[in-house]
Z-matrix of the N, CA and C atoms (Angstrom, degrees):
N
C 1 1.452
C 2 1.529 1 111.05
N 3 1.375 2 108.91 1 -56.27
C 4 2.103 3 108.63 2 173.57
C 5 1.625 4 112.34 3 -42.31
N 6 1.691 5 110.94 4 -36.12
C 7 1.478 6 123.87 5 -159.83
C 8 1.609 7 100.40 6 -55.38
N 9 1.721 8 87.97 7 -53.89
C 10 2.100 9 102.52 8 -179.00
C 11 0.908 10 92.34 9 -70.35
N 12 1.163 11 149.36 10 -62.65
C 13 2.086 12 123.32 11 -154.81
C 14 1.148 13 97.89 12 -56.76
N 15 1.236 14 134.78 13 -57.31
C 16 1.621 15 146.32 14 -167.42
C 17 1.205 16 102.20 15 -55.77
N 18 1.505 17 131.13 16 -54.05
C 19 1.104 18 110.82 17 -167.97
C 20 1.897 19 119.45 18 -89.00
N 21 1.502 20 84.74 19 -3.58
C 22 1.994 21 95.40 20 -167.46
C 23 1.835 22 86.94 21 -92.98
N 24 1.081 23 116.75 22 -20.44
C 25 1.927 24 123.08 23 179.00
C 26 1.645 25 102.75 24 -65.02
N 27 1.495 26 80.25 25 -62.84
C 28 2.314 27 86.01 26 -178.04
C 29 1.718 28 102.76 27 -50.85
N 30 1.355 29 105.54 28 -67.79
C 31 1.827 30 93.62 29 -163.31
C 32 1.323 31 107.75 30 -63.70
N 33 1.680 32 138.15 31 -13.45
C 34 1.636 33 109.25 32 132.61
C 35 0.730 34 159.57 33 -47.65
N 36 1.634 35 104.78 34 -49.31
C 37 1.573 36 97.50 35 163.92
C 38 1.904 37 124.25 36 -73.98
N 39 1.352 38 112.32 37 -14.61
C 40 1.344 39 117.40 38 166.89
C 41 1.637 40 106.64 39 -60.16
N 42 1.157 41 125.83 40 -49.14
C 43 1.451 42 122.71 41 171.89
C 44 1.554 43 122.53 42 -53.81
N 45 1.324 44 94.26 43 -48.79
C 46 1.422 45 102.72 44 174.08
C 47 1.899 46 106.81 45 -72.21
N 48 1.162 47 152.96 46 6.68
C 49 1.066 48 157.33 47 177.87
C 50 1.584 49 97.71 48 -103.63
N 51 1.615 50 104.96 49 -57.77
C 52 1.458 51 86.57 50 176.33
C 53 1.392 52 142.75 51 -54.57
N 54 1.523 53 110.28 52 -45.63
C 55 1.060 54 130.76 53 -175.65
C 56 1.550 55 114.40 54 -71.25
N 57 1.643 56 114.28 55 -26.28
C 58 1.450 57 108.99 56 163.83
C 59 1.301 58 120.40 57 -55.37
N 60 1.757 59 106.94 58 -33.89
C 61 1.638 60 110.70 59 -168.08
C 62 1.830 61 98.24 60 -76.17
N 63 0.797 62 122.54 61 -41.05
C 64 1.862 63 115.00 62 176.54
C 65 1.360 64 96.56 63 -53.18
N 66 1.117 65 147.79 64 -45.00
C 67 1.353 66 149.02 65 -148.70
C 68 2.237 67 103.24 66 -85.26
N 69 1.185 68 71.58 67 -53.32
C 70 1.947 69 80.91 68 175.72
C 71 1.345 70 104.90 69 -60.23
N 72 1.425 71 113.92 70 -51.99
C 73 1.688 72 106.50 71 178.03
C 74 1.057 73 101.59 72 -56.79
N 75 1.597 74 126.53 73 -55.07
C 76 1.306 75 95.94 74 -148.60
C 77 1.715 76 113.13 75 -62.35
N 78 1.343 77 122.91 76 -50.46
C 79 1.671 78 139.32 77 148.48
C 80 1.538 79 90.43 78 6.91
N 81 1.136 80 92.95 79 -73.74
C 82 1.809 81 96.19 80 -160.39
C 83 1.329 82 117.45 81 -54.48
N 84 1.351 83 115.96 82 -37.59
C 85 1.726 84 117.86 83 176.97
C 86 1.603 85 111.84 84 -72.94
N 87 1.444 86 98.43 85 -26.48
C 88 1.714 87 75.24 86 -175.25
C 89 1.424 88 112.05 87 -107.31
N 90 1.620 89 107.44 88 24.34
C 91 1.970 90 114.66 89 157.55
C 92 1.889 91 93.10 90 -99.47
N 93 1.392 92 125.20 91 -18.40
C 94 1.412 93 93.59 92 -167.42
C 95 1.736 94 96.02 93 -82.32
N 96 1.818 95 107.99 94 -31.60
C 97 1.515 96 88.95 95 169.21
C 98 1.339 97 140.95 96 -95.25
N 99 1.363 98 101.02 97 36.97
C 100 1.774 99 133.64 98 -178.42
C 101 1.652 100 97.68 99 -92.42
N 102 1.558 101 113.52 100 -37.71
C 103 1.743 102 127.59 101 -151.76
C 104 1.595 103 81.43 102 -104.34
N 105 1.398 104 130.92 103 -52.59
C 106 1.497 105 128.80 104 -173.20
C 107 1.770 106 98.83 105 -42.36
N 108 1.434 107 100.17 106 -66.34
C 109 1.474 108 119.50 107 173.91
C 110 1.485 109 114.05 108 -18.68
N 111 1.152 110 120.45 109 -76.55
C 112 1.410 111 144.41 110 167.45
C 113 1.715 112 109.26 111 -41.88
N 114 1.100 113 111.66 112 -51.86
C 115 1.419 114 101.59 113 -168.13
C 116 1.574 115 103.65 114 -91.06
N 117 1.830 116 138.35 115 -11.68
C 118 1.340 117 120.80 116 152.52
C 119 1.270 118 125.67 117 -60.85
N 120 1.683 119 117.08 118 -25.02
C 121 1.104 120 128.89 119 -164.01
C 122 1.735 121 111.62 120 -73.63
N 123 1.525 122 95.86 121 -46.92
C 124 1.291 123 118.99 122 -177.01
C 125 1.862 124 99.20 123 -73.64
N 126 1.154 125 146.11 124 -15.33
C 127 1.101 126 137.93 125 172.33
C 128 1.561 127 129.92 126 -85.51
N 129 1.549 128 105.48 127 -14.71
C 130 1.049 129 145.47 128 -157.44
C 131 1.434 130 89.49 129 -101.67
């Protein structure tokens, strides 16, 4: 019974690790083309 919680606990939180990291990227791409944004504007 500990073996399954333990092991049904890990591949949650492994899911949940993954799926945070898609989420941060994505965050991250749409501030670098938030800053791209900003700096054509500002050249312009």
């Amino acid at each position: 019974m500990k073996r399954t919680l333990s092991l049904v606990l890990i591949s949650l939180f492994t899911l949940a690790v993954l799926t945070g990291c898609n989420t941060w990227r994505g965050v991250g791409q749409d501030i670098e083309k938030g800053g791209e944004a900003i700096q054509n504007s500002a050249n312009k």
